[in-house]
N, C-alpha and C positions, 0 to 999 in steps of 0.2 A: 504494500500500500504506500501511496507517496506521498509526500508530508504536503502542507499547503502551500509553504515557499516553491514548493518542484511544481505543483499544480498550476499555480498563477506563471510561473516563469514559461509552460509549456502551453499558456493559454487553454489551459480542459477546463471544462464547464464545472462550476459552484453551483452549489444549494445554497441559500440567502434567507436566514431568520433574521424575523423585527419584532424584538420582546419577546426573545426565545421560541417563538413561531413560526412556524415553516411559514414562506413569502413566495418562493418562486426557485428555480433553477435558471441560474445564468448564463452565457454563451458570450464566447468573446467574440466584440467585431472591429475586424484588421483597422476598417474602414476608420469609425471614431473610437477606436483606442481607448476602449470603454466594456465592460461586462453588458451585456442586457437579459433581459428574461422577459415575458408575456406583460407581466407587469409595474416594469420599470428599468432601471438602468443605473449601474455606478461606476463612474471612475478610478483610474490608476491610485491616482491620488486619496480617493477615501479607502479603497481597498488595504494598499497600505497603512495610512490608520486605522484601519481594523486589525489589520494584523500585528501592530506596534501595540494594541490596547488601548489606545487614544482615548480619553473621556469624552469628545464629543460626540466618537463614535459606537460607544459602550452598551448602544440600542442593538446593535446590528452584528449578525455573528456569519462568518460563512467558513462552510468548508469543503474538501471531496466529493464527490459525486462516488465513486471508485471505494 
């Protein structure tokens, strides 16, 4: 299984909670360099504060698909 640093670098698709609630599954697009999923979308940029533990980002959890 690969950890979510390898995930995000290989571009494979995340699962995305908001308030430990499943939201959506993710899909990178090359295009705007950004995650999206059916219903909504995040950047590089928050990602990494999710994954740093950021406090503004403390709502939102994602991980593996895999």
């Amino acid at each position: 299984m690969k950890n979510l640093q390898e995930v995000i670098k290989d571009k494979e698709p995340i699962k995305v909670y908001l308030e430990n609630e499943f939201y959506d599954t993710f899909y990178y697009n090359k295009e705007e360099n950004i995650y999206q999923g059916q219903f909504g979308k995040i950047d590089m940029d928050t990602i990494s504060k999710v994954m740093l533990n950021k406090e503004e980002t403390n709502h939102i959890k994602i991980e593996s698909i895999s």
